[in-house]
mmCIF file as gemmi writes it, N, C-alpha and C atoms, coordinates in Angstrom:
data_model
loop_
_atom_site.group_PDB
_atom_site.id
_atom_site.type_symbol
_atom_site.label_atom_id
_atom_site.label_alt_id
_atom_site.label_comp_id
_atom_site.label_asym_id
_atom_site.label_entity_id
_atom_site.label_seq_id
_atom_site.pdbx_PDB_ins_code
_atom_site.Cartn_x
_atom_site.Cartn_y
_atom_site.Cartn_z
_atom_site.occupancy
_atom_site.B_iso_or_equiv
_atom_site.pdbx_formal_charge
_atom_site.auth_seq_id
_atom_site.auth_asym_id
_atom_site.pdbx_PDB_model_num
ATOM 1 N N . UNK Axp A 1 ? 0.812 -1.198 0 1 0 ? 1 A 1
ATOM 2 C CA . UNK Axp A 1 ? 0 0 0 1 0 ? 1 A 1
ATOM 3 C C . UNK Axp A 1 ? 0.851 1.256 0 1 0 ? 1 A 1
ATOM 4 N N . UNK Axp A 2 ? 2.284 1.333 0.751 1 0 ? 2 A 1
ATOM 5 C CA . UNK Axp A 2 ? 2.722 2.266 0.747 1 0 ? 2 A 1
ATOM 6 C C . UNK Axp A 2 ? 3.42 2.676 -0.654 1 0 ? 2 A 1
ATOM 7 N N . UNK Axp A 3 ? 3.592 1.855 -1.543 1 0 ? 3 A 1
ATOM 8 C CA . UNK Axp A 3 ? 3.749 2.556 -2.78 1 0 ? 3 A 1
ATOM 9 C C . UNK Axp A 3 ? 2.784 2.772 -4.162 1 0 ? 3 A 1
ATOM 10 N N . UNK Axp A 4 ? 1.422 2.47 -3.572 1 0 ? 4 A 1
ATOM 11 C CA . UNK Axp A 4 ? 0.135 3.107 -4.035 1 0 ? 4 A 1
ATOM 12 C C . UNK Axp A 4 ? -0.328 4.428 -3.311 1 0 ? 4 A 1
ATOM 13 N N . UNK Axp A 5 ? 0.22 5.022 -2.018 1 0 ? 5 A 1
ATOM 14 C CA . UNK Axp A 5 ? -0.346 6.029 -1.46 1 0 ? 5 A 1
ATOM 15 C C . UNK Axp A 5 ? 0.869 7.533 -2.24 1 0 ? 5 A 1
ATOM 16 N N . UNK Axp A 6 ? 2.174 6.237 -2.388 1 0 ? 6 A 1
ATOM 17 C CA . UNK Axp A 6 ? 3.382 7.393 -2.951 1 0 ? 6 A 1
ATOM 18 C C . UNK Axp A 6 ? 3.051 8.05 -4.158 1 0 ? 6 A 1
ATOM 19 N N . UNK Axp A 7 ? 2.796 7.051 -5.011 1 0 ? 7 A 1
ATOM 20 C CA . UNK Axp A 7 ? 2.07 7.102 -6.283 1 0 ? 7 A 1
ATOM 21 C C . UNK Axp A 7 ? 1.257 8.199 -6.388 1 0 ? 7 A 1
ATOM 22 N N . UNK Axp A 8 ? -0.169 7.977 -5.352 1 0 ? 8 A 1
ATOM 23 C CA . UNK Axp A 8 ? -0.687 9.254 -5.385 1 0 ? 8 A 1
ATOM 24 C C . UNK Axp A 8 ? -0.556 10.432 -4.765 1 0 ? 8 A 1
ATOM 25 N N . UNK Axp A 9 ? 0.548 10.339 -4.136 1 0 ? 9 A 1
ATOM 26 C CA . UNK Axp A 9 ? 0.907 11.605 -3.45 1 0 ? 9 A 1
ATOM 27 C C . UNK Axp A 9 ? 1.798 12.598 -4.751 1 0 ? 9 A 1
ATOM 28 N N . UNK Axp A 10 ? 2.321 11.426 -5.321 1 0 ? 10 A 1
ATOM 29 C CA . UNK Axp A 10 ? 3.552 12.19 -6.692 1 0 ? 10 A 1
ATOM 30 C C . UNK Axp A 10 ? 2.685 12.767 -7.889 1 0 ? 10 A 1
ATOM 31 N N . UNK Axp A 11 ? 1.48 12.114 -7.999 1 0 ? 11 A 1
ATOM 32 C CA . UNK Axp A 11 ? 0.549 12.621 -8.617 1 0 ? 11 A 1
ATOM 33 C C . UNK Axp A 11 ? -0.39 14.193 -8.469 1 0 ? 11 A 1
ATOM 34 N N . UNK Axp A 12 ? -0.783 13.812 -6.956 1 0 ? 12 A 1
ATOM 35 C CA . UNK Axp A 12 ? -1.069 15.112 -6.55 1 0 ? 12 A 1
ATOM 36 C C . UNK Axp A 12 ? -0.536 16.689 -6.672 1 0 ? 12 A 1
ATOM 37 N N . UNK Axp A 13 ? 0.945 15.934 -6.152 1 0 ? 13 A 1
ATOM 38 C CA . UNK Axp A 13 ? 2.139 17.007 -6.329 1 0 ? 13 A 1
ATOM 39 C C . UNK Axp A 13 ? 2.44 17.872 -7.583 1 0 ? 13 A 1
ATOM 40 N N . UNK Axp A 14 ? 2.241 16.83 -8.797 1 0 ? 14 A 1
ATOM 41 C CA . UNK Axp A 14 ? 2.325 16.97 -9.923 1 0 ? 14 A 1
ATOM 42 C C . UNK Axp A 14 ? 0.976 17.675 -10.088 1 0 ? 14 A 1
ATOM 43 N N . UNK Axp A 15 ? -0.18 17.874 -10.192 1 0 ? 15 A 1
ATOM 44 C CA . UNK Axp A 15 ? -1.388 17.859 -10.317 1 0 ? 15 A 1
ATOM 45 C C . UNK Axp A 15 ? -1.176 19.4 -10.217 1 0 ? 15 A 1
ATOM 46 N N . UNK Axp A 16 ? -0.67 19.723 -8.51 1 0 ? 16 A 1
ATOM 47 C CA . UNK Axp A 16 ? -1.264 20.894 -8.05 1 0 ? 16 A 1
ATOM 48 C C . UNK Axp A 16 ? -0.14 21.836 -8.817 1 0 ? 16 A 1
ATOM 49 N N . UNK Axp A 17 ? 1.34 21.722 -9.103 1 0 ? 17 A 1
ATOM 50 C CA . UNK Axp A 17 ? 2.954 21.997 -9.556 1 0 ? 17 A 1
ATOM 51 C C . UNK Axp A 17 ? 1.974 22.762 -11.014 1 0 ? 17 A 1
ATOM 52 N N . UNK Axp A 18 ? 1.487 21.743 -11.594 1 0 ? 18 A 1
ATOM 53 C CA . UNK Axp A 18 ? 1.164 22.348 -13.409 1 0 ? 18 A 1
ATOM 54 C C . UNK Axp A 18 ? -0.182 23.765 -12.638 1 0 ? 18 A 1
ATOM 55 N N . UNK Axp A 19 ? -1.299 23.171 -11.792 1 0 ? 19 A 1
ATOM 56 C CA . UNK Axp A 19 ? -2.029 24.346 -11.564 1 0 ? 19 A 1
ATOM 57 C C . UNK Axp A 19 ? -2.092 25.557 -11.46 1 0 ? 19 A 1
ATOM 58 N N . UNK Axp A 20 ? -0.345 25.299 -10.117 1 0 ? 20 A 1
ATOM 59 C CA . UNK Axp A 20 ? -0.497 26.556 -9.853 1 0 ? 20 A 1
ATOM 60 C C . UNK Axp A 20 ? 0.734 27.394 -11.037 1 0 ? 20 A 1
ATOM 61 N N . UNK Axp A 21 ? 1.187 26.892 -12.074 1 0 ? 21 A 1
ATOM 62 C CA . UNK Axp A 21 ? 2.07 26.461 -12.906 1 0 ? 21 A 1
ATOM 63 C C . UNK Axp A 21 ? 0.866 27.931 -14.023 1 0 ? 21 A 1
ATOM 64 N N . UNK Axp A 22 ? 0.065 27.193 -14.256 1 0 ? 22 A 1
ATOM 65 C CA . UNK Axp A 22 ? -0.877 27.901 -15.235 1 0 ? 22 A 1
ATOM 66 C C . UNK Axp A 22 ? -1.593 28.781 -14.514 1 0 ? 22 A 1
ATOM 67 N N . UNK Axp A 23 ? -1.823 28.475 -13.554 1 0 ? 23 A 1
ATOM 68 C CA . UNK Axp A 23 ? -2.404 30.252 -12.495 1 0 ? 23 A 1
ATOM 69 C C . UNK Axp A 23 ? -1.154 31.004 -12.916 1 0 ? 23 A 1
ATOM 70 N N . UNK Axp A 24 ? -0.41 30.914 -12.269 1 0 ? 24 A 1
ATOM 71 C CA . UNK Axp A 24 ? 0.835 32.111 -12.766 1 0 ? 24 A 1
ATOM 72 C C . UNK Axp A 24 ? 0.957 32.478 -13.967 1 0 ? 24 A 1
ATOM 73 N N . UNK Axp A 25 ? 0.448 31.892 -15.362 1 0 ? 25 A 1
ATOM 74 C CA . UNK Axp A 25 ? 0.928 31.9 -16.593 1 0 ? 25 A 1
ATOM 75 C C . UNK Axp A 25 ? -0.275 33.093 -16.42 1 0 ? 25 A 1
ATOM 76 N N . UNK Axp A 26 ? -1.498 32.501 -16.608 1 0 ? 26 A 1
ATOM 77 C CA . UNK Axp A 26 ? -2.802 33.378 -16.267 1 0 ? 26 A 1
ATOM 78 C C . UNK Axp A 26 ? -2.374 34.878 -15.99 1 0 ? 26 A 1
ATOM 79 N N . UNK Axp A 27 ? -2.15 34.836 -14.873 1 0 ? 27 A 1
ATOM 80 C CA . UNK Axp A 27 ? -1.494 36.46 -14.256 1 0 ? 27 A 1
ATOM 81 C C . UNK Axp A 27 ? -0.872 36.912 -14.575 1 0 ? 27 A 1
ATOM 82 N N . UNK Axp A 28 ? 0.334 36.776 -15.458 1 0 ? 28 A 1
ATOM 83 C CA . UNK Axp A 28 ? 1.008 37.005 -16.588 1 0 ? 28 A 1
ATOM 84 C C . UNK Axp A 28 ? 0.275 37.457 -17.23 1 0 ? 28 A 1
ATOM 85 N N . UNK Axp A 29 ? -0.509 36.559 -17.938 1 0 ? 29 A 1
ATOM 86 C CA . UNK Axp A 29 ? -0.646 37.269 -19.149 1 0 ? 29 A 1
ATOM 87 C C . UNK Axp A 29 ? -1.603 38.552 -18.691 1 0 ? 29 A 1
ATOM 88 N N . UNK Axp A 30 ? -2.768 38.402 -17.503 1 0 ? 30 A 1
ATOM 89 C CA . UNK Axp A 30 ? -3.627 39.109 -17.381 1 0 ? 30 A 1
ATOM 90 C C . UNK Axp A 30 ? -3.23 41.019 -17.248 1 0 ? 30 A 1
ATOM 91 N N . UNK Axp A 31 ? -1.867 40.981 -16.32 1 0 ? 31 A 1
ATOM 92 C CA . UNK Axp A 31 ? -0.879 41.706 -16.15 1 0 ? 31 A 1
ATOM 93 C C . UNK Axp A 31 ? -0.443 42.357 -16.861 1 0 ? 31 A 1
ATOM 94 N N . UNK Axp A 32 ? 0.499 41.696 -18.146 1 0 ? 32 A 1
ATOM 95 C CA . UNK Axp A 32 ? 0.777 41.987 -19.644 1 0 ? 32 A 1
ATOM 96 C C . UNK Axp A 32 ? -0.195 42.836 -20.01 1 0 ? 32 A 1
ATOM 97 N N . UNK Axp A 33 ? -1.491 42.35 -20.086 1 0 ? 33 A 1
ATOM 98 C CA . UNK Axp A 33 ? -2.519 42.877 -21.022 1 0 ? 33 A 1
ATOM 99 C C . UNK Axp A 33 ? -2.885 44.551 -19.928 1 0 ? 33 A 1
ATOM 100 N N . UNK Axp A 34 ? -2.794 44.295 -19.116 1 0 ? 34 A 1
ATOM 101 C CA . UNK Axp A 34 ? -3.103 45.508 -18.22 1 0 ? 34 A 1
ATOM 102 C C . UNK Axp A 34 ? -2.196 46.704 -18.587 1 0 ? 34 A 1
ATOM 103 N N . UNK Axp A 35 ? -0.66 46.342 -18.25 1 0 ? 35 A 1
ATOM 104 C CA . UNK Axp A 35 ? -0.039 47.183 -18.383 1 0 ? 35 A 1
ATOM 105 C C . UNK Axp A 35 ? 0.316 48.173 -19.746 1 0 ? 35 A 1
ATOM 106 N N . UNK Axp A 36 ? -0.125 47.042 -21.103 1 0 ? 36 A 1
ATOM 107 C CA . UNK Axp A 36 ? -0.491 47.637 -22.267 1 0 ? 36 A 1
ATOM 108 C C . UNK Axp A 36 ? -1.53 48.563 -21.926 1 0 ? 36 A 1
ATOM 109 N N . UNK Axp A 37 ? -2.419 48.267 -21.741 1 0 ? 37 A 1
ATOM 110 C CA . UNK Axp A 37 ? -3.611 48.939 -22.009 1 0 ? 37 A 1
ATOM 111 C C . UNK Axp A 37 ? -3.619 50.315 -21.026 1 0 ? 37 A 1
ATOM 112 N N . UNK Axp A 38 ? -2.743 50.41 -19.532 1 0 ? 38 A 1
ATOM 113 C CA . UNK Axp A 38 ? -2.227 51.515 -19.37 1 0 ? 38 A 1
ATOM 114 C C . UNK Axp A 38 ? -1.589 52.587 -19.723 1 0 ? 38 A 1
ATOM 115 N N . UNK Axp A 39 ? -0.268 51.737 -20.767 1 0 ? 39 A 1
ATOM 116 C CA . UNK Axp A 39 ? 0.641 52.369 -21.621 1 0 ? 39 A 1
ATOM 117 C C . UNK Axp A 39 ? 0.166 53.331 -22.304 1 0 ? 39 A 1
ATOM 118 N N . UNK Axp A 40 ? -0.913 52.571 -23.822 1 0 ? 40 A 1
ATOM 119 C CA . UNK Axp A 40 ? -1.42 53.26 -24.447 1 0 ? 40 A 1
ATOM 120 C C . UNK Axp A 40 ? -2.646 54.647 -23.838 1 0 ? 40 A 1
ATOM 121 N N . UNK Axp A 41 ? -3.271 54.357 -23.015 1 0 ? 41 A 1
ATOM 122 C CA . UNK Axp A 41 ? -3.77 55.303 -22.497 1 0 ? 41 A 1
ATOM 123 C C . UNK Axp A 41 ? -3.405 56.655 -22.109 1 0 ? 41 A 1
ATOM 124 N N . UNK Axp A 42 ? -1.712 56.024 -21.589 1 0 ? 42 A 1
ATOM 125 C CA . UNK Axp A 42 ? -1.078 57.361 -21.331 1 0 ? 42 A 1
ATOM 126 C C . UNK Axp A 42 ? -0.258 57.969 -22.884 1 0 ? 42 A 1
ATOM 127 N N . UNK Axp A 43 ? -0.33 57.218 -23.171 1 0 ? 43 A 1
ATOM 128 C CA . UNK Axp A 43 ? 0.461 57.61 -24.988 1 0 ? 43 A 1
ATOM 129 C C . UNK Axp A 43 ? -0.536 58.572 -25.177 1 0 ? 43 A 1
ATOM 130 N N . UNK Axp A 44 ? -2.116 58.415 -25.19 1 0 ? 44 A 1
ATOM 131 C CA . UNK Axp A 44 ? -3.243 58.776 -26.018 1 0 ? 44 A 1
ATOM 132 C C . UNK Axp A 44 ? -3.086 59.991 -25.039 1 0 ? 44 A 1
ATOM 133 N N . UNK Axp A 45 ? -3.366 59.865 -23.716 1 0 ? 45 A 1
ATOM 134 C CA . UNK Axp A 45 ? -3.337 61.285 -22.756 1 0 ? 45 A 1
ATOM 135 C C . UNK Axp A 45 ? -2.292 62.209 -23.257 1 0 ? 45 A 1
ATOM 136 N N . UNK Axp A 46 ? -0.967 62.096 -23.494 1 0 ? 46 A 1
ATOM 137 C CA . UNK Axp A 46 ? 0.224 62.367 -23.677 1 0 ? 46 A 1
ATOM 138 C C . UNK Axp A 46 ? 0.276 63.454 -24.943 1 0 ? 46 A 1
ATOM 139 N N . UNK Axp A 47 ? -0.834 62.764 -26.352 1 0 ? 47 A 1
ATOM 140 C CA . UNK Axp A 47 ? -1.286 63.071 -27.268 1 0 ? 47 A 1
ATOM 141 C C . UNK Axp A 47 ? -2.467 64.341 -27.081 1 0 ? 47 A 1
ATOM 142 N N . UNK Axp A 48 ? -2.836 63.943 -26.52 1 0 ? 48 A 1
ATOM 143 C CA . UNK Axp A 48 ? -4.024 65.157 -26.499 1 0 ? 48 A 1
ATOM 144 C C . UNK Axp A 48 ? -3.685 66.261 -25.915 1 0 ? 48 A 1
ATOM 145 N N . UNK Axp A 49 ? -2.914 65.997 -24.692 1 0 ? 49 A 1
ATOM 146 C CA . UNK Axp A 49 ? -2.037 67.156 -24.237 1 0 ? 49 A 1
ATOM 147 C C . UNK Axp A 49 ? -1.467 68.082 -25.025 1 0 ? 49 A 1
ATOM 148 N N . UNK Axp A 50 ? -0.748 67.659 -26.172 1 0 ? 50 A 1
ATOM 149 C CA . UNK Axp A 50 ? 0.194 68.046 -27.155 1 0 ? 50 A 1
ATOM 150 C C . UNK Axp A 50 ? -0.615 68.69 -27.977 1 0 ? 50 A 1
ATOM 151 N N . UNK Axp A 51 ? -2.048 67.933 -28.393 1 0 ? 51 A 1
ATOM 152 C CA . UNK Axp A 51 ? -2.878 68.785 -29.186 1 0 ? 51 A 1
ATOM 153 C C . UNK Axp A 51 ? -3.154 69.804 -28.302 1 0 ? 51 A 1
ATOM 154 N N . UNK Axp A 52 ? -3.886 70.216 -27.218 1 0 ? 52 A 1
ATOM 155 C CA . UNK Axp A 52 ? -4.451 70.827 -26.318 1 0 ? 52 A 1
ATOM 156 C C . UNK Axp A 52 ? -3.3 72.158 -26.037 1 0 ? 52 A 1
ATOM 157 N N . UNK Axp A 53 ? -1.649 71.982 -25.892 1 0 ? 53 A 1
ATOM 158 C CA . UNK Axp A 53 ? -0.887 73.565 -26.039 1 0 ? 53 A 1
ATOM 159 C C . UNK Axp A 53 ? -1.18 74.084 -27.326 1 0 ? 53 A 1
ATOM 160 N N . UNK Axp A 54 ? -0.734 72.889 -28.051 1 0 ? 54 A 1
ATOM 161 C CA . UNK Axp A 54 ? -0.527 73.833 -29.549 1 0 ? 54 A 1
ATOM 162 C C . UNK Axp A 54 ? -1.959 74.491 -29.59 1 0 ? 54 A 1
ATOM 163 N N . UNK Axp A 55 ? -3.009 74.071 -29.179 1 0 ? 55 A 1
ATOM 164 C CA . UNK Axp A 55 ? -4.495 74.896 -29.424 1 0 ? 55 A 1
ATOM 165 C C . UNK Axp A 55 ? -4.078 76.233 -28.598 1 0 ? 55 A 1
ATOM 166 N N . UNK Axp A 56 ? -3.496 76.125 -27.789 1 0 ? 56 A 1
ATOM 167 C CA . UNK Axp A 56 ? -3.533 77.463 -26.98 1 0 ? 56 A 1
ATOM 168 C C . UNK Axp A 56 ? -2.104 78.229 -27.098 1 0 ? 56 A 1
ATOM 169 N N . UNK Axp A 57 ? -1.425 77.918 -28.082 1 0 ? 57 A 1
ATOM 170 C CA . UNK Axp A 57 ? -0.715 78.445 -28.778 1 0 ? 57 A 1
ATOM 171 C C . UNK Axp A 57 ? -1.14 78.961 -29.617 1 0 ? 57 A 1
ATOM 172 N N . UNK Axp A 58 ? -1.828 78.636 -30.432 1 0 ? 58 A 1
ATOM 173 C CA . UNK Axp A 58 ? -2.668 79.252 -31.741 1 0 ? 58 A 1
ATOM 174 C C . UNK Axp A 58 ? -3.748 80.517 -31.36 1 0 ? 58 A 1
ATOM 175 N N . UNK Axp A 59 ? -4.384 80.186 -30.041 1 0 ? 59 A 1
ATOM 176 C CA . UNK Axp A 59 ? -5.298 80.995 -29.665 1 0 ? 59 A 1
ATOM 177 C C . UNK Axp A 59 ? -4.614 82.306 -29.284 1 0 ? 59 A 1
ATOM 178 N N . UNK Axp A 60 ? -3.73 81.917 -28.796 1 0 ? 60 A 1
ATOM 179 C CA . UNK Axp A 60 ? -2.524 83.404 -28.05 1 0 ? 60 A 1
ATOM 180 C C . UNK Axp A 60 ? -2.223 84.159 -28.928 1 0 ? 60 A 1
ATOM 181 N N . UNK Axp A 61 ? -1.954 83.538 -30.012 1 0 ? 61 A 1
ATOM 182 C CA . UNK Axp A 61 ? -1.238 84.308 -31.372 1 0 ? 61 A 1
ATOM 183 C C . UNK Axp A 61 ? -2.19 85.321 -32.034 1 0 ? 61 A 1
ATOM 184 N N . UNK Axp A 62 ? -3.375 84.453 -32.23 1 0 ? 62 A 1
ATOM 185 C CA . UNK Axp A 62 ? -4.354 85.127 -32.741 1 0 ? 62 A 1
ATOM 186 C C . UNK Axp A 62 ? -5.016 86.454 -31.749 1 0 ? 62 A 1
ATOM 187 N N . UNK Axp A 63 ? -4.929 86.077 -30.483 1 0 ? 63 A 1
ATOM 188 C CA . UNK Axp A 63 ? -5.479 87.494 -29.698 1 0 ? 63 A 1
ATOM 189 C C . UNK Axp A 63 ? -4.362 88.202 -29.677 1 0 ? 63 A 1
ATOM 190 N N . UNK Axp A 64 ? -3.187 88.194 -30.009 1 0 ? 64 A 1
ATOM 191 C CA . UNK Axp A 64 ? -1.833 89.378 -29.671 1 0 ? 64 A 1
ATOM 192 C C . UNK Axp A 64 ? -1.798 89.994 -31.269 1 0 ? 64 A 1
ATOM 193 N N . UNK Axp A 65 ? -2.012 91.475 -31.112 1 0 ? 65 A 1
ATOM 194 C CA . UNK Axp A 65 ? -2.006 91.956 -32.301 1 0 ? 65 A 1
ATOM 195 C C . UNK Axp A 65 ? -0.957 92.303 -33.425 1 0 ? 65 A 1
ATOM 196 N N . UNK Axp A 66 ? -0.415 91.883 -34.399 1 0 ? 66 A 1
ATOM 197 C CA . UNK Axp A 66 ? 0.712 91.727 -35.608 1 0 ? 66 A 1
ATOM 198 C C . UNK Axp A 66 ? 1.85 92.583 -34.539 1 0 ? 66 A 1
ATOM 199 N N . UNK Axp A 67 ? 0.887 93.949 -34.741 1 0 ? 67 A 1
ATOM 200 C CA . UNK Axp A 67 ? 2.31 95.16 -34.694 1 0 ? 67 A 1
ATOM 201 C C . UNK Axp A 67 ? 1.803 95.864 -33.669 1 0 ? 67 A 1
ATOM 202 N N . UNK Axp A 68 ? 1.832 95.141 -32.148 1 0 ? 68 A 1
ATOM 203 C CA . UNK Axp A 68 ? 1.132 95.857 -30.93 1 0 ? 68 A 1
ATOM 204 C C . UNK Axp A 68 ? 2.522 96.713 -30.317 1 0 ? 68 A 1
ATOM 205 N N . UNK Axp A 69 ? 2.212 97.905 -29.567 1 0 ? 69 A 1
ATOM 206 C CA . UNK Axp A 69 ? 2.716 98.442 -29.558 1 0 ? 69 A 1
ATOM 207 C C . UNK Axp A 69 ? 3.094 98.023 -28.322 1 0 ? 69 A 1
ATOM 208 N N . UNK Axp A 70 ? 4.457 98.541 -27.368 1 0 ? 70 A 1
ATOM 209 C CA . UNK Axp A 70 ? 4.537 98.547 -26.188 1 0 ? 70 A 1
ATOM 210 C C . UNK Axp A 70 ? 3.284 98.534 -24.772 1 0 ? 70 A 1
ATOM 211 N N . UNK Axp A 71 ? 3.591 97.374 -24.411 1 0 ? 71 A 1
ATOM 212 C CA . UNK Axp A 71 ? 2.493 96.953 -23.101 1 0 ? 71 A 1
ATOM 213 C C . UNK Axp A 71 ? 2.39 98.552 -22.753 1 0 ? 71 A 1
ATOM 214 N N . UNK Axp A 72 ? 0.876 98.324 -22.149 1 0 ? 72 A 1
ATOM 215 C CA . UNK Axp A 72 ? 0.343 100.034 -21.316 1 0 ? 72 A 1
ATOM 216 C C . UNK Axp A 72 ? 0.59 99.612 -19.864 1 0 ? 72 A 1
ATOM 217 N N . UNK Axp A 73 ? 0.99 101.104 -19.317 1 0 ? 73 A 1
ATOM 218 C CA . UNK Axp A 73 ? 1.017 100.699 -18.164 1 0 ? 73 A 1
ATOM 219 C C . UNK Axp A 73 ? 0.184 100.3 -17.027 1 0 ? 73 A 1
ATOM 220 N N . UNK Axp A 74 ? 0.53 99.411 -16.076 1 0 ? 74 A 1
ATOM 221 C CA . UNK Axp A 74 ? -0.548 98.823 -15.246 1 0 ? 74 A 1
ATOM 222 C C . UNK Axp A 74 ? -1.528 99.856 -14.829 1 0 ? 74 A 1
ATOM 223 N N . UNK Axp A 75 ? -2.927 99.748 -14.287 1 0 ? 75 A 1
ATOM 224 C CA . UNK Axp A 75 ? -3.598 100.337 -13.764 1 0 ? 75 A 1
ATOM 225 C C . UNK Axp A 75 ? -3.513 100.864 -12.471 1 0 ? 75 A 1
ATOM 226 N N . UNK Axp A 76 ? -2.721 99.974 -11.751 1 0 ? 76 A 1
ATOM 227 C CA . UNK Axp A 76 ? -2.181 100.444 -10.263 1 0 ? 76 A 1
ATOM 228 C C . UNK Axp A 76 ? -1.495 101.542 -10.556 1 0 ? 76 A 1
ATOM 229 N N . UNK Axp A 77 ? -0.748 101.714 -10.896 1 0 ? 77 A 1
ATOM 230 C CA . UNK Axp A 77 ? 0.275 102.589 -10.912 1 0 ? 77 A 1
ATOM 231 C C . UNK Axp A 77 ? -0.526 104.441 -10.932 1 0 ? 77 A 1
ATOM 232 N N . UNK Axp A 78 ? 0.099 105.135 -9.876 1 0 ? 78 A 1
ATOM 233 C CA . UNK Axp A 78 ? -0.857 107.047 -10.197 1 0 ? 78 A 1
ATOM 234 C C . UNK Axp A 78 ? 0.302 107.667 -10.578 1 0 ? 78 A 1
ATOM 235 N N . UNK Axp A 79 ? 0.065 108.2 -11.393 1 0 ? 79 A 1
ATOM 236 C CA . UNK Axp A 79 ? 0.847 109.131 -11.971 1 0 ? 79 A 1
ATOM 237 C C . UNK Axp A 79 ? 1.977 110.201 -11.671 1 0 ? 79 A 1
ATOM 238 N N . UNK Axp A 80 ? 1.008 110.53 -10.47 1 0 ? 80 A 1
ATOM 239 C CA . UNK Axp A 80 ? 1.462 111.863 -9.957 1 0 ? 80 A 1
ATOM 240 C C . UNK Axp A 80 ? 2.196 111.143 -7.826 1 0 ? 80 A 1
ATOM 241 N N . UNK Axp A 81 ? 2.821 109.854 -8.433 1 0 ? 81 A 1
ATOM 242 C CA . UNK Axp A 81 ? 2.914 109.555 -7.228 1 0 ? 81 A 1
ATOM 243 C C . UNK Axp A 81 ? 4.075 110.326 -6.25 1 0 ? 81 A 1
ATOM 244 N N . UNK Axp A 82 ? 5.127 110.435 -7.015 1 0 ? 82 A 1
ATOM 245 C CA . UNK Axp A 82 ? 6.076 111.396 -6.697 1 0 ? 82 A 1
ATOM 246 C C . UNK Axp A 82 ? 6.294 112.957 -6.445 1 0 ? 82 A 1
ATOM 247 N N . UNK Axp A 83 ? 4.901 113.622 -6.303 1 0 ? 83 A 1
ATOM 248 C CA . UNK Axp A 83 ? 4.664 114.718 -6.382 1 0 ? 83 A 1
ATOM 249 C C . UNK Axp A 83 ? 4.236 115.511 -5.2 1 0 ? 83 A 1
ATOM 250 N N . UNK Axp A 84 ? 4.297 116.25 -4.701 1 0 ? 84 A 1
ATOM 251 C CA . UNK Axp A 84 ? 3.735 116.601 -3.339 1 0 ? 84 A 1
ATOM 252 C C . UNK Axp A 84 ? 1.935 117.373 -3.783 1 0 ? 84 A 1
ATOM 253 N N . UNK Axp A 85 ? 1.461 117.252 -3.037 1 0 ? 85 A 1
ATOM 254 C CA . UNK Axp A 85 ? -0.243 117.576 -3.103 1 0 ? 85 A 1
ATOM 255 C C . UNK Axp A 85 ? -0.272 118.865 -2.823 1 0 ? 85 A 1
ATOM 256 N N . UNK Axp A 86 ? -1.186 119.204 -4.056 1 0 ? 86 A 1
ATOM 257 C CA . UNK Axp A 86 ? -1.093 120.88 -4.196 1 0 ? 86 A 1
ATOM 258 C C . UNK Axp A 86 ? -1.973 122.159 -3.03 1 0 ? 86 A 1
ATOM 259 N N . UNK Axp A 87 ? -3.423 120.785 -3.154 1 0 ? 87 A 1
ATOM 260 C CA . UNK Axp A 87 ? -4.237 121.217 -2.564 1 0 ? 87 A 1
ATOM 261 C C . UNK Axp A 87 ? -3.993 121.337 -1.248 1 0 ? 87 A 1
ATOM 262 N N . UNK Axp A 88 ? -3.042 120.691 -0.392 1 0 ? 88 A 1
ATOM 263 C CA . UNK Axp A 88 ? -3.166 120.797 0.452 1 0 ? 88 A 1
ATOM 264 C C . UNK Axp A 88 ? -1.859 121.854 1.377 1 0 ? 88 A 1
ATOM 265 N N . UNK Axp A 89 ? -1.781 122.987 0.502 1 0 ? 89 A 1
ATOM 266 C CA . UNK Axp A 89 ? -1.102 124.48 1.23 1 0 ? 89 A 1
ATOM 267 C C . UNK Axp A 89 ? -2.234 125.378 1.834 1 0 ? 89 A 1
């Protein structure tokens, strides 16, 4: 009997060895396929991005005028800041 119980113990062994043998292959591949399908996603994100400056490159160009003259000065700024106040002699 004891080398009918070995038998099926070497069997078993073998049995469970290929299972968990092809579970792992499984996850592999499942993995593989994941990390593609991340890849490209970020390729495609990566892409649209690229479309998405150049759009706002184009848009900038078009609102800044050919032959604009020197920026005006800020609105904060008073004029007469350096000046002493007349009204008040």
């Amino acid at each position: 009997m004891d080398g009918h119980d070995s038998d099926d113990s070497k069997q078993n062994n073998s049995d469970m060895t290929v299972f968990v043998q092809n579970l792992l292959q499984q996850m592999q591949t499942r993995f593989q396929a994941m990390s593609e399908s991340i890849v490209t996603k970020i390729d495609e994100m990566g892409n649209r991005i690229d479309v998405l400056e150049q759009s706002i490159k184009e848009l900038k160009a078009e609102m800044e005028p050919e032959d604009s003259p020197s920026p005006a000065p800020s609105s904060n700024s008073k004029p007469d800041e350096g000046k002493p106040d007349e009204t008040t002699e």
